[in-house]
C-alpha positions in Angstrom: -53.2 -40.4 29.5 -56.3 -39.7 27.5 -55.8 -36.2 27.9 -52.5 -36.0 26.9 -53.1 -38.2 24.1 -55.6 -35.3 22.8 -53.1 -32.8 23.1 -50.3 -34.2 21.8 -51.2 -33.4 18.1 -51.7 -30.3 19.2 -48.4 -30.2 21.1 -46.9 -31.5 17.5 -47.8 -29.2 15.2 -47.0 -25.9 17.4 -43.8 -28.0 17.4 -43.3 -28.3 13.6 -45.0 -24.9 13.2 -41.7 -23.5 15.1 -38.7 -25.4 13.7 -40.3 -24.6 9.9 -40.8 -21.0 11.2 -37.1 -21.0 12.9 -35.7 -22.3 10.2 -37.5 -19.7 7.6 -36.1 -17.1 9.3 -32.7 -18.7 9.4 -32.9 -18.6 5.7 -33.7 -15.5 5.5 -30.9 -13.9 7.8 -28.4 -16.5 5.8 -29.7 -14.7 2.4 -29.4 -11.2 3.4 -25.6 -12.8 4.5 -24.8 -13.8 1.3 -26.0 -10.5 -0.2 -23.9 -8.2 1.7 -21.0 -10.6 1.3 -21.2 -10.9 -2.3 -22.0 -7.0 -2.6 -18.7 -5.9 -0.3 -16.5 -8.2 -2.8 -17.8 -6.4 -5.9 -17.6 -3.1 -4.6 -13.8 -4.1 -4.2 -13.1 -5.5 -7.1 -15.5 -3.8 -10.2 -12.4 -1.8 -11.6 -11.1 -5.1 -12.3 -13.9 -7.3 -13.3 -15.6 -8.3 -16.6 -18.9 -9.2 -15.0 -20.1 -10.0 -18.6 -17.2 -13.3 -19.3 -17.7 -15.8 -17.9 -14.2 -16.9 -17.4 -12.8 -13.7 -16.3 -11.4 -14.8 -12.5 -13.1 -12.4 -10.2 -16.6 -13.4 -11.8 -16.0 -16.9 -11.0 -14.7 -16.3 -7.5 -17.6 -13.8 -6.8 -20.0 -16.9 -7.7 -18.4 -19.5 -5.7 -18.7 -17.7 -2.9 -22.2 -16.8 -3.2 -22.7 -20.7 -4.3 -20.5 -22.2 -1.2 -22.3 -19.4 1.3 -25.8 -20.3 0.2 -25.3 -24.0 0.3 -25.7 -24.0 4.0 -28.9 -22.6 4.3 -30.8 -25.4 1.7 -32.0 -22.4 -0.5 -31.5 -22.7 -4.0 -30.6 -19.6 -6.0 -31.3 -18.7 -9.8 -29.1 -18.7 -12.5 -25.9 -17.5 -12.3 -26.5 -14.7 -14.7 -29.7 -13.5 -12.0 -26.6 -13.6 -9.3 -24.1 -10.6 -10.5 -24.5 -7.1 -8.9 -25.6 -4.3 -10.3 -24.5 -0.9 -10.3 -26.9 1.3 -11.2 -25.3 4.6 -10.9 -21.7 3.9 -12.5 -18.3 2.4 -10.9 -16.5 5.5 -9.8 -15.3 5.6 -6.5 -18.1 5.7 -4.0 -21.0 4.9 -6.4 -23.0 1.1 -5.2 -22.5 -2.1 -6.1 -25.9 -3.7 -5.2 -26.3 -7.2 -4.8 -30.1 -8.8 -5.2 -30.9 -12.4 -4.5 -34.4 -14.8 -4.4 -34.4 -17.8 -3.7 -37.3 -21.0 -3.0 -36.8 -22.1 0.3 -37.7 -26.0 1.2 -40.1 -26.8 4.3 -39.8 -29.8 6.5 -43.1 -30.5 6.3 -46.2 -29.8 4.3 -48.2 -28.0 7.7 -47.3 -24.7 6.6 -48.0 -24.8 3.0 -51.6 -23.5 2.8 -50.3 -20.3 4.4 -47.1 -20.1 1.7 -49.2 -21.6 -1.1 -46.8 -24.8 -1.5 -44.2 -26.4 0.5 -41.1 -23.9 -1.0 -41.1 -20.2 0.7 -39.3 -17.3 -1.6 -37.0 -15.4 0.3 -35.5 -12.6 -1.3 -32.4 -10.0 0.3 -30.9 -6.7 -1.3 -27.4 -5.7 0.2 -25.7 -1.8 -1.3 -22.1 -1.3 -0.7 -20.1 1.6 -1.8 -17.3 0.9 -3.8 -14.3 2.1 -2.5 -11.4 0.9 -4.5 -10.4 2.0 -8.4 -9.8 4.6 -10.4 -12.8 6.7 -10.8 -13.4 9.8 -13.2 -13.2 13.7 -12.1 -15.7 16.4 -12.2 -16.2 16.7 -16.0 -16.6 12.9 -16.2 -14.9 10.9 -19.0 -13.8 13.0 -22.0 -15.6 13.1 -25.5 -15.1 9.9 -27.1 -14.8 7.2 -24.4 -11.2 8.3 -23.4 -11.0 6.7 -19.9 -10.7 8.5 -16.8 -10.0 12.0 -16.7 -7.8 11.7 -13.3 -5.5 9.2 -11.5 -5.1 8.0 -7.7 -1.8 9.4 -6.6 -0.4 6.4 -4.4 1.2 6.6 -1.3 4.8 6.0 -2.1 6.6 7.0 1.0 8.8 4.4 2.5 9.0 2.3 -0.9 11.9 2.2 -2.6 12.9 4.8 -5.3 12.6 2.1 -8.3 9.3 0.6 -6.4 8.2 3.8 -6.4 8.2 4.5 -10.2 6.8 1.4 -10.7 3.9 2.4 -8.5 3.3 5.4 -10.3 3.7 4.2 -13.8 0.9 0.7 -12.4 -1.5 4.0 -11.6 -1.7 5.2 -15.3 0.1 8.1 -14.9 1.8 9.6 -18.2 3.3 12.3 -16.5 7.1 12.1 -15.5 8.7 10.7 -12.6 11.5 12.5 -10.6 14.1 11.5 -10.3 13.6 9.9 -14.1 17.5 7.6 -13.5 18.7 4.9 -12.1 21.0 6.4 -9.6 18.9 6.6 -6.6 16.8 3.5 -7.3 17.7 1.9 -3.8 17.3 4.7 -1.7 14.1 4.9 0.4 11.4 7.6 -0.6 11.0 9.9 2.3 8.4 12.3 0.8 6.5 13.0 -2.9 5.7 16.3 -4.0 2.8 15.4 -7.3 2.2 18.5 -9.5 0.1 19.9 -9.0 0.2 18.9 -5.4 -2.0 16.4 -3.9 -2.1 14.1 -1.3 -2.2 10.1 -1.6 -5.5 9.4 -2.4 -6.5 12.4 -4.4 -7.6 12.0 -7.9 -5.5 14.0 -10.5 -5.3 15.1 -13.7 -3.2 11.5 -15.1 -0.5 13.9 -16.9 0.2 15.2 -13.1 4.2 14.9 -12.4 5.8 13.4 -9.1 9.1 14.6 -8.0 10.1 12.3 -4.6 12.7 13.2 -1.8 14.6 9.9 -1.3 17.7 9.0 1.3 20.2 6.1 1.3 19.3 3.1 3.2 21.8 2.4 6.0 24.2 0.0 5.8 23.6 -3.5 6.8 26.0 -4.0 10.5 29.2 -5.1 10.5 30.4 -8.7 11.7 31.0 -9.0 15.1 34.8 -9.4 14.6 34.8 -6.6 12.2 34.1 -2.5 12.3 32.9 0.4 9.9 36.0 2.2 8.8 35.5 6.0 9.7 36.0 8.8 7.2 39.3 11.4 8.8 40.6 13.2 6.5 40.1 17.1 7.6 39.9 16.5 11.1 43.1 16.8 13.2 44.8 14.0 14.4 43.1 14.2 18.0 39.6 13.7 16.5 40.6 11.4 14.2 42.6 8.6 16.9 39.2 9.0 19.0 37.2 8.3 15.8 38.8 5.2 14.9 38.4 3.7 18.1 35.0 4.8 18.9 34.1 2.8 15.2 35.7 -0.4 17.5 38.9 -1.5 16.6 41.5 -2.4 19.0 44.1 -0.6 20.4 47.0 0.4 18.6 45.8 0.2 15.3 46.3 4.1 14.5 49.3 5.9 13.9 50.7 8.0 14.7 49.6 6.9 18.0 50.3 10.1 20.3 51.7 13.7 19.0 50.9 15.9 16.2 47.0 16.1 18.0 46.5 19.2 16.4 47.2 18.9 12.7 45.3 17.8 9.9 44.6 14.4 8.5 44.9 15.0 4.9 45.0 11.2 3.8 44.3 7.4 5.4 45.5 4.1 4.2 43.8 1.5 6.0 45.6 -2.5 6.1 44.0 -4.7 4.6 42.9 -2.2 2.4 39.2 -1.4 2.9 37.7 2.2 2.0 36.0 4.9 4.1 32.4 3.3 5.2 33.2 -0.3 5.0 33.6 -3.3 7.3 37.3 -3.8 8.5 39.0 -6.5 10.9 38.8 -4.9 14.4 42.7 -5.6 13.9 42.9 -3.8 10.6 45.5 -0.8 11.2 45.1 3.1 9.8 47.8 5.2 9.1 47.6 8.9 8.8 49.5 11.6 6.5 49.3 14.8 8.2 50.0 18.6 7.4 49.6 21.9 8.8 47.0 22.5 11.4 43.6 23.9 10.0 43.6 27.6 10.1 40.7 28.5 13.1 37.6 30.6 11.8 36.3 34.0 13.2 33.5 35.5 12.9 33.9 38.8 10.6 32.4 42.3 12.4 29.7 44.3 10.8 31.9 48.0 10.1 29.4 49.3 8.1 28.0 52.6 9.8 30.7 52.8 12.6 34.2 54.7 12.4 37.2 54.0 11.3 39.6 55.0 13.9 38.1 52.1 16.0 38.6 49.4 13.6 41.6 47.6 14.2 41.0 47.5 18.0 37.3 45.8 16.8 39.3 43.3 14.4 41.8 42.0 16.8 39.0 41.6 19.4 37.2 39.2 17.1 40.2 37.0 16.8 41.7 38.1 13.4 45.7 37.9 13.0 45.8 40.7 10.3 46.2 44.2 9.9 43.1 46.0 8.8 43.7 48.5 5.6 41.8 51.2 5.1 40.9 52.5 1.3 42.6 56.0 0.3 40.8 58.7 1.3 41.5 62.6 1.9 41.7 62.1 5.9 40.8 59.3 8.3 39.2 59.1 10.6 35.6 58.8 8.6 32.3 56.5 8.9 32.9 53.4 6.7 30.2 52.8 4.3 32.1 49.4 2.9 34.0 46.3 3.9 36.0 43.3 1.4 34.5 40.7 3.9 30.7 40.0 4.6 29.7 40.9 8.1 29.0 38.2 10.7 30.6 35.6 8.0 32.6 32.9 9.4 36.2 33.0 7.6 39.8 32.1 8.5 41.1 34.0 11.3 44.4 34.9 9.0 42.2 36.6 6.3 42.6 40.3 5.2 40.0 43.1 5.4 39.9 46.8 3.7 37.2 49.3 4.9 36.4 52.4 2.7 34.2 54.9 2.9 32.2 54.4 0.0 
């Protein structure tokens, strides 16, 4: 008992001597925290920020964090004003937004003061982020005068729609025109953007750059169950057309005519109730064909040019073609034709007419 009572003080102040120095340390790891916390949210938002007002909203959100992540770690921080980053070397894209803090931090007991010269240890952190978010300034810098910028970030714009996508363009401080400049195409989707001069998303441009985008229509929102997507017929023959309809869904017996006349041509449709091409229909709705002369077969027209004449029509028929070839006047036949009426290897009606000359 006697011994231990002699080292108990002993045992007691290594005790204190280690919370105070665990809890120093805790400090200082919760500092460097708050520092690199504070630093990563103003290297996101310094394009934005008037780090000068005191109201403006990203100051005082930037400063209630700092205050709310320090509060745990019984430190207590200078004035607000000692609190703001710094940025040293500008705010274009990929300069630092540097963040510096001190602050005194309170012992539990007075054992370690002769070594800190009081019972409060200053702890100090410096955090460096890059910012990474903005509009920053080309190689020249900003023009004479304190213009602004001297290039733009092209956004991505693929997948937005065509209006979103001017909008987006026009929010980036672009003064150069937007294609395509109307209305009509403001709800299809953008598929691709072609800037010029080109760039990808991301790249900083010239801001009077242009942007012409490559948009589709969206597709149609699905029919009802108990309804179908009226098909377009006209110009196929009546065949394709009767399989068309009910491949869309509808029920049987809803087309006429309902068997003959497979191989003319639909040349109108009148759908009951009335409902155009590419809308929803009753599955019961009926379609009605008007229907004319069959469509006249392509062939494919021969290349003549270079080979003789007296083989022509035998070279004509074989490709298909119902006519007679005529052959341009000339002081005797046979003879190497050097022209044709009809483009060779052209697809065209199989009842069209040909002349071959010799040039």
């Amino acid at each position: 008992m006697v011994e231990f009572a002699i080292i108990l003080p002993i045992l007691m102040l290594l005790l204190v001597f280690a919370i105070d120095f665990g809890r120093i340390f805790f400090g200082w790891v919760g500092v460097h925290n708050v520092a690199r916390i504070g630093s990563n949210y103003a290297a996101m938002w310094v394009d934005q920020t008037d780090w000068n007002n005191p109201a403006d909203p990203h100051r005082v959100e930037y400063l209630q964090q700092i205050a709310s992540d320090s509060a745990a770690i019984n430190c207590a921080l200078p004035a607000d004003a000692d609190q703001l980053p710094e940025f040293p070397n500008g705010t274009n894209i990929g300069d630092e937004a540097v963040v510096r803090l001190e602050c005194d931090f309170e012992m539990l007991t007075p054992l370690l003061a002769p070594l800190f010269g009081g019972t409060t240890v200053p702890l100090g952190a410096t955090a460096t982020f890059p910012i990474r978010a903005g509009i920053f300034t080309g190689p020249g810098g900003a023009p004479p005068g304190g213009g602004g910028p001297t290039c733009r970030v092209i956004p991505d714009m693929e997948d937005m729609l065509v209006a979103d996508a001017r909008a987006a363009w026009t929010a980036a401080l672009f003064t150069g025109a937007f294609y395509p400049a109307g209305s009509a195409q403001d709800a299809e989707e953008v598929t691709d953007q072609y800037p010029n001069p080109f760039a990808l998303p991301g790249a900083c441009v010239d801001p009077a750059a242009s942007v012409t985008v490559a948009s589709v229509p969206l597709p149609p929102p699905p029919c009802p169950a108990t309804e179908a997507r009226v098909p377009a017929m006209v110009g196929l023959t009546v065949g394709n057309a009767r399989s068309t309809w009910f491949a869309a869904g509808f029920n049987t017996g809803t087309f006429t005519p309902a068997s003959g006349q497979n191989g003319q041509q639909v040349q109108s449709q009148a759908v009951t109730p009335s409902t155009p091409a590419g809308s929803c229909a009753p599955k019961t709705a009926t379609a009605v064909m008007t229907t004319g002369a069959p469509p006249v077969p392509n062939c494919t027209v021969p290349n003549f040019i270079g080979s003789a004449s007296i083989g022509a029509q035998s070279t004509w028929t074989a490709a298909h073609f119902t006519t007679t070839v005529s052959f341009r006047a000339h002081n005797s036949l046979p003879y190497i034709i050097n022209e044709q009426t009809q483009v060779g290897l052209t697809s065209i009606p199989c009842n069209s007419a040909i002349q071959l000359g010799p040039g």
